[in-house]
C-alpha positions in Angstrom: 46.5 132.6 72.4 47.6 134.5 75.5 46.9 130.7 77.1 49.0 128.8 75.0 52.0 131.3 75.6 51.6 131.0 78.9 51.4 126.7 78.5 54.4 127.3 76.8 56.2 129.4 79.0 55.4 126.8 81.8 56.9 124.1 80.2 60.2 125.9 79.5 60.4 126.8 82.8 59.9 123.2 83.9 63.0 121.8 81.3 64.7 124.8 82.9 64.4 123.2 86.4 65.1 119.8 85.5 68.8 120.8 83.6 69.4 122.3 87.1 68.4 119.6 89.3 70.9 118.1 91.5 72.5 114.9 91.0 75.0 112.9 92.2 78.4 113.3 90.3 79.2 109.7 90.2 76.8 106.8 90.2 77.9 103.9 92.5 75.9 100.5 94.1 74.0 100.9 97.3 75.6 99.8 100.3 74.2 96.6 102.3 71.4 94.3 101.1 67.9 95.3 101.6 67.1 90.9 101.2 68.2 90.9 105.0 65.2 94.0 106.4 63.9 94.2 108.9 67.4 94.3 111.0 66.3 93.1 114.0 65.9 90.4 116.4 64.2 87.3 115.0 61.2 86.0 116.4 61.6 82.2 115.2 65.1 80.9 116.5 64.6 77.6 114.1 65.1 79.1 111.2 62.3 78.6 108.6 62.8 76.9 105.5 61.4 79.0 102.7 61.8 76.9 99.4 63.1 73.3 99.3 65.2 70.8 96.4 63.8 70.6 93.2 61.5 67.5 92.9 62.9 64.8 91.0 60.5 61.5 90.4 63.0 59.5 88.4 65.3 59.2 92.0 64.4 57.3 94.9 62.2 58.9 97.7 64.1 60.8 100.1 64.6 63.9 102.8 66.0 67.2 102.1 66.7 68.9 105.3 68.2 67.9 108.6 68.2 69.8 111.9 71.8 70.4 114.5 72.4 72.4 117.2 76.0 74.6 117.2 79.0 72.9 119.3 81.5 76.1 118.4 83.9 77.2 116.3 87.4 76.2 115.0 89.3 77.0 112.0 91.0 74.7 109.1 94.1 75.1 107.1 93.3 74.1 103.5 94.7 75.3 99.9 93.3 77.4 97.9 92.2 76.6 94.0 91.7 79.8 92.1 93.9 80.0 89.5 94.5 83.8 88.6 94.5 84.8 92.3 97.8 85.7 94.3 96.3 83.0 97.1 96.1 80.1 94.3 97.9 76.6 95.4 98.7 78.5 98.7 97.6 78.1 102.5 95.0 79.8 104.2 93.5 79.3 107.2 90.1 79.7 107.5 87.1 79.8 110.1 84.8 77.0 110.5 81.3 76.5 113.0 80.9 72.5 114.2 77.6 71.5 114.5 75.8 68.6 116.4 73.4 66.6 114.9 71.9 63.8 117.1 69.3 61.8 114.9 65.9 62.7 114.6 63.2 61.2 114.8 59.8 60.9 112.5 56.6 61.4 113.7 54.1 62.1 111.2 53.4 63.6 107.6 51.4 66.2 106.0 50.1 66.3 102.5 49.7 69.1 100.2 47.7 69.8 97.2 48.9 72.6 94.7 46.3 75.2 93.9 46.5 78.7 92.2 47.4 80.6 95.4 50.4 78.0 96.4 50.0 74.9 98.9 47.5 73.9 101.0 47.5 71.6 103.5 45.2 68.5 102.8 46.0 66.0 105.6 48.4 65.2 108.1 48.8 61.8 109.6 50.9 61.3 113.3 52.6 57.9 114.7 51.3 56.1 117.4 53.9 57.1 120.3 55.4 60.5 120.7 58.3 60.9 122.9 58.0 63.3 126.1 60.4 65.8 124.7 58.2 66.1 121.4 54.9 66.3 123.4 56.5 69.1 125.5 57.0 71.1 122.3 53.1 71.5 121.9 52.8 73.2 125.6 53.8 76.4 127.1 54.2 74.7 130.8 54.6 71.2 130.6 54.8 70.7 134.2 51.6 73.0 135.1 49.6 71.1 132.6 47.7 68.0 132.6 49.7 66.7 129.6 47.2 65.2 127.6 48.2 65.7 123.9 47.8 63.1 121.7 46.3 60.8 124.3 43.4 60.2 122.3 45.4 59.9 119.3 47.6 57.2 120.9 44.1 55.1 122.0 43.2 54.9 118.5 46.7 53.6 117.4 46.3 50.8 120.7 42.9 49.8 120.0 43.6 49.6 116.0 46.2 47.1 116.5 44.8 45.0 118.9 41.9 44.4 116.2 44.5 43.3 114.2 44.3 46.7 111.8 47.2 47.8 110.4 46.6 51.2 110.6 43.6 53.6 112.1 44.0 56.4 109.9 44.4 54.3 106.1 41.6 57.2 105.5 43.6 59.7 105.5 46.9 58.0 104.1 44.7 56.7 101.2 43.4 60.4 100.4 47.3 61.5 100.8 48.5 59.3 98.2 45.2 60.4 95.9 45.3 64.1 95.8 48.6 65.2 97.0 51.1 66.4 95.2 54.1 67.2 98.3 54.4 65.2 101.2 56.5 66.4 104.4 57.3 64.3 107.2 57.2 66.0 110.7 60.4 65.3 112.6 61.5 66.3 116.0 65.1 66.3 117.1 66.1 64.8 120.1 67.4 67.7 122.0 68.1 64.9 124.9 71.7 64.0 123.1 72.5 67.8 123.3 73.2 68.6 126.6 72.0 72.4 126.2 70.1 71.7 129.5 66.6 71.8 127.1 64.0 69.2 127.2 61.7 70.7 124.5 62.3 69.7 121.3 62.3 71.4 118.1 59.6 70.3 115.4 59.8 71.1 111.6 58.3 69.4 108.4 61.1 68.1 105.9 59.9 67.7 102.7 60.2 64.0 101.0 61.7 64.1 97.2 61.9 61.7 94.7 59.3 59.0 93.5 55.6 59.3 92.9 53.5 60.5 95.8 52.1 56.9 96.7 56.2 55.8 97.0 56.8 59.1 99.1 53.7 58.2 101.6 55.1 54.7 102.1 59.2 55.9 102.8 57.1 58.5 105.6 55.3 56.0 106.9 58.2 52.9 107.1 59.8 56.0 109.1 57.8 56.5 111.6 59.1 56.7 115.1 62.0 55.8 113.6 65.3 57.7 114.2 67.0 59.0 110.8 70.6 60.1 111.3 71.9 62.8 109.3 74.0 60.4 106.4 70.9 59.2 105.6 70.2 63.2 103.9 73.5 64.3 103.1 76.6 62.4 102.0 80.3 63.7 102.2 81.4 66.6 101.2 78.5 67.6 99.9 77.7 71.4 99.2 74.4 72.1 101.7 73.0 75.7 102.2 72.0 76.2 105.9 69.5 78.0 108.2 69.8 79.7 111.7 69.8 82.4 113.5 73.1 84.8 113.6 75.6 85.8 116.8 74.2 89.4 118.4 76.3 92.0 118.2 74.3 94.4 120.1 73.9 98.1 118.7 76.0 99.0 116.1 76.3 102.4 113.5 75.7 103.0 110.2 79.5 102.4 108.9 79.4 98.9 110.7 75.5 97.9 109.9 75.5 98.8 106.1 79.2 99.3 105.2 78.8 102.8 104.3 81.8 105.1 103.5 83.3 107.1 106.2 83.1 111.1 105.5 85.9 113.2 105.7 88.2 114.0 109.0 87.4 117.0 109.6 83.6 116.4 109.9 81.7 118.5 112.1 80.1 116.2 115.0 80.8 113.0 113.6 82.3 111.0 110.8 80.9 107.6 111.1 77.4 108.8 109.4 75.7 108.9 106.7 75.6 113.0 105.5 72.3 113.1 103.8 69.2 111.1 105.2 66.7 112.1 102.2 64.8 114.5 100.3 62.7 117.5 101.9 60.1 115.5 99.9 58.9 112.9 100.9 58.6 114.7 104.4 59.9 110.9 105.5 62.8 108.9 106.4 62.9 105.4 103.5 63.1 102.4 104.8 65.9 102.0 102.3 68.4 104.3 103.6 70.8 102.9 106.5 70.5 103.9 109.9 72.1 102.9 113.8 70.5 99.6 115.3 70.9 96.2 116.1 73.4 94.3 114.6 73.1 90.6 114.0 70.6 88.1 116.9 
């Protein structure tokens, strides 16, 4: 008995503590987006291209991504259509990046097979000739190496064709259009027509949409070392998301980083903080809560 008073008296005490918790008197969103952690400096400058179009089989074969280099900035003066807003059927001016996009060129495809745990790579079949600039892209220090990539690769390609084969790896392109269900061509850009002073180019697979996976092997292949301009992907005025890495801003506070709200003027040390950095427990700082650092590249 004397146990299930105490029990009791436990419990009470408990509800007790929890009507006199502290809370916050008004609830409100969290500053800044947690999508864009960790705030730092990103190790891949080409930007990666985590998920691509929607395959469509009923449309013609086709690519879906196209890479450019940043010429600058300007800004346009265009009118605004939002009915309902002060600014509609008005002026603004607004600012706009300019990007250059020599054509790049296609070097190769790999095939993919779905399984349970995502894609895997299957295959990959590369062209005959790659360019200098693209070879470059598979050493460290092109000039302090012997330069021997794809030498081999290139003998099969010469011999092939002078035994009057069409093509040394049919192997492997038959077992692409087999089991595969994606197909990406590898392009290179040609960083030549950008004079950034850079003779490496930039490599990235581009996935081909459209058609079955036999018609998707044969647009790759009818590509290859071929150059591919960019209104071959995207037509005008079309809406395109894009991919790169931002301007740095060097170190910047909390009220600049996340946005957060200023305190009150007459602060003691400081205003441009945030007051409360957590709980006693956890005995940690979270990940979530904003803090000082670097701001954008």
């Amino acid at each position: 008995l004397a146990q299930a008073e105490s029990q009791e008296r436990s419990e009470r005490a408990i509800q007790e503590a929890e009507l006199n918790m502290s809370h916050r008197k008004f609830e409100r969103p969290r500053h800044g987006s947690l999508g864009f952690l960790p705030r730092k400096r990103t190790k891949h400058h080409a930007g990666k291209i985590k998920s691509f179009p929607k395959d469509d089989e009923s449309k013609p074969p086709h690519l879906t991504a196209f890479m450019s280099y940043k010429a600058g900035m300007t800004h346009i003066v265009r009118d605004v259509d939002k009915p309902g807003s002060k600014l509609h059927k008005k002026e603004v001016v607004e600012p706009v990046t300019i990007l250059e996009a020599p054509p790049m060129v296609v070097v190769g495809f790999v095939g993919y097979v779905e399984t349970p745990r995502g894609l895997r790579a299957l295959t990959s079949v590369w062209a005959g000739h790659l360019s200098e600039e693209c070879k470059r892209r598979f050493y460290k220090s092109w000039h302090s190496s012997k330069q021997k990539a794809f030498t081999k690769y290139q003998k099969r390609w010469s011999e092939a064709s002078k035994d009057g084969k069409e093509n040394p790896m049919a192997a492997e392109v038959e077992r692409a259009k087999k089991y595969c269900q994606v197909i990406r061509a590898i392009c290179h850009t040609q960083i030549g027509k950008v004079k950034i002073g850079q003779k490496k180019a930039h490599i990235k697979e581009i996935q081909v949409n459209g058609g079955t996976t036999e018609k998707k092997v044969d647009f790759v292949m009818g590509l290859f070392e071929q150059e591919v301009k960019v209104e071959d992907v995207f037509s005008q005025d079309e809406m395109i998301d894009t991919i790169g890495a931002t301007k740095g801003k060097g170190i910047a506070g909390v009220v600049t980083r996340w946005g957060v709200t200023r305190l009150a003027r007459k602060t003691h040390r400081g205003l441009r903080k945030v007051a409360c950095i957590g709980s006693w427990h956890p005995a940690r700082v979270q990940f979530q809560v904003p803090r000082s650092g670097q701001r954008g590249y």
